[in-house]
Steps between C-alpha positions, in 0.01 A plus 500: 500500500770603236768612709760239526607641843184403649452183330834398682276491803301198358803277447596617874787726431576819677633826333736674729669841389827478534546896532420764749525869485352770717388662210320227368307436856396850533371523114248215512663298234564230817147506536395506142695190469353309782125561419551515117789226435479265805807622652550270799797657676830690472877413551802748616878463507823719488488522154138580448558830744814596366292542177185654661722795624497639178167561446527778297207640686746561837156316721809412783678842471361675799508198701867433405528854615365422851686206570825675429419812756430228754814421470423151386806266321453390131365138625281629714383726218430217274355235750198818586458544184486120396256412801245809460475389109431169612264591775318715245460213250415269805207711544410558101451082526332472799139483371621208287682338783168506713274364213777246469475377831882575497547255193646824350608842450860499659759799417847358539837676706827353437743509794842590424708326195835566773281266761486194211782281649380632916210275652507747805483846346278307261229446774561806681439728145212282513366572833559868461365558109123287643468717807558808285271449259271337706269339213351166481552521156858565518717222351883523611751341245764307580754368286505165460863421546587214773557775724181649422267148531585519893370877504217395305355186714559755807286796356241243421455335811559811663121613287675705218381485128811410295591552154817305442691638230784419257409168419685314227558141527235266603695336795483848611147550464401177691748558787276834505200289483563288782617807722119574443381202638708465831410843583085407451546171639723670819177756578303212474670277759459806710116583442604800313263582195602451169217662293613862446905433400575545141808433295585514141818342337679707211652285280701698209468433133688740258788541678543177419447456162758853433751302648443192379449626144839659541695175590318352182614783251888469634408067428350631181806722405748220545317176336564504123222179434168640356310220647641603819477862495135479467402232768717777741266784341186287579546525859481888524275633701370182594713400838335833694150362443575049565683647831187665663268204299692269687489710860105476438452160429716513864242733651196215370707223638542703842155577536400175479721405769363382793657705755385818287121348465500477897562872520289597203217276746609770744430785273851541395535693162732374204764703464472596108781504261556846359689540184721811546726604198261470234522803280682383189890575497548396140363739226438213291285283716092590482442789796281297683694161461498432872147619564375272283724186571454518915121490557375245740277455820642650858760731317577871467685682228673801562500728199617852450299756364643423163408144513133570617417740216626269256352223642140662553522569130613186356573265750360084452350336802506158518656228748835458472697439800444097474518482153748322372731414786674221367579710224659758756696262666608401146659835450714484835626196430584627143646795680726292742549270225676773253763576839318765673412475875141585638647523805796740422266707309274536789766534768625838248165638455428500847851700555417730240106567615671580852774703354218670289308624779833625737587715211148649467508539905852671493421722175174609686679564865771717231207683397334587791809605669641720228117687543575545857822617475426772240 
């Protein structure tokens, strides 16, 4: 087995795309990656659509068309759009999902950006987006703000696969963590089954390395010691990768919790770390730098099309996730150490990955409704 996609799935790791396009559903490349490359399942978000409408090949032209004579508004445009995509993956991964028992094979709808900081509209986007596409390998994300982690241990308990998105800090990701366990251990207490209910956490990784490489340069361009200058350089693109080290090293520690080993007894699923973010911002850094640096048991890695091809041609396999931990935590103290805060830089990234997707959502809604009225 020479592909280094597949050999992923003997160190346990996942590869999700982190793409989708009508075009590429219809084409069989979807499909040519899932029987040829391992493909495992398939992400969505504002951003990712407001790209896939310019498929040069105009695959949602007569069905933008439609909409509009129906009299439909932009958002209502987008969200039939968004949801028959995601139904049509849902339904490319099915076969897997079955083999799987359900271990696998999710496609992924994000509810709105604008509903980040709203528990209620939250739940009730929620509600709505599972009973549209009505899949059982439907995964809803939910950003995991605080707002969000109330939304999150509702759609759970309420029997709804979660993704939980925009995770930066690892406080964050174990307040997400936990959500998943009172939700389980709440069905339980009430003799509902466990089994079937899936949830992923996606933990970001270049995001923040780009901005923590930036706070290093300005530190760089105003310390005049050599000594100095390169003990600042030596932590560049480091803090991106000891963050999510450290939020798996959580995610072992969690599992071996008692209260999660009770559910697991119950047939509760871990809910897997996904590393989200990973193509490679900086030029200068190796293409598949987080690829290689992320593998480990019980995780997923969401890579874009870009990513996959490079990886699949010279990508390394090898366990990495626990490697070196110390050394990780090592780096943030280094980090705090030279003046910067983890915590600041989280709290920003998280603003920024929410501001991120409202502009994609409002430059989409722009398009659609500059289509309808011509």
């Amino acid at each position: 087995m020479t592909n280094p996609l597949l050999q992923l799935q003997h160190q346990g790791q996942a590869v999700w795309l982190d793409s989708i396009q009508r075009g590429h559903l219809l084409s069989g490349e979807l499909t040519r990656l899932i029987e040829e490359d391992g493909l495992r399942g398939e992400t969505a978000n504002p951003t990712i659509f407001e790209h896939a409408l310019d498929d040069p090949a105009g695959v949602y032209d007569a069905q933008l068309d439609e909409l509009i004579r129906q009299g439909l508004d932009a958002n209502a445009i987008y969200e039939r759009i968004a949801t028959d995509d995601v139904r049509m993956a849902c339904d490319l991964f099915r076969p897997l999902y079955d083999r799987l028992g359900g271990a696998d094979g999710f496609v992924s709808l994000e509810v709105s950006s604008k509903l980040a900081y709203d528990t209620q509209g939250t739940l009730a986007e929620v509600r709505r987006f599972w009973d549209i596409v009505a899949r059982p390998n439907l995964m809803i994300k939910i950003p995991g703000t605080p707002e969000g982690v109330a939304a999150i241990e509702e759609a759970l308990y309420a029997g709804i696969n979660v993704n939980v998105t925009l995770l930066f800090s690892v406080d964050a990701y174990e307040e997400v963590t936990w959500a998943y366990i009172r939700a389980l251990e709440r069905r339980v207490a009430e003799g509902k089954p466990i089994d079937s209910i899936a949830s992923v956490a996606s933990f970001f990784v270049s995001r923040i390395d780009t901005l923590a490489d930036q706070w290093l340069d300005e530190k760089i361009g105003q310390t005049a010691e050599r000594v100095r200058i390169d003990e600042l350089a030596d932590m560049k693109g480091k803090v991106g990768i000891a963050n999510a080290k450290i939020a798996y090293h959580r995610f072992q520690q969690i599992c071996a919790d008692p209260r999660f080993q009770a559910l697991q007894a119950q047939g509760a699923r871990v809910q897997r770390p996904l590393w989200a973010s990973t193509s490679t911002k900086n030029p200068a850094y190796p293409d598949v730098m987080y690829g290689e640096a992320l593998i480990g048991p019980d995780t997923i890695n969401t890579m874009p099309l870009k990513l996959i091809a490079a990886f699949r041609d010279h990508g390394v396999v090898e366990r990495t996730l626990d490697r070196a931990v110390e050394e990780a935590q090592q780096t943030l103290h280094r980090f705090a150490g030279a003046g910067f805060s983890l915590e600041r830089l989280t709290a920003q990234t998280l603003n920024e990955g929410v501001t991120k997707f409202d502009d994609s959502l409002d430059r989409l809604l722009k398009r659609i409704d500059a289509r309808r009225n011509r």
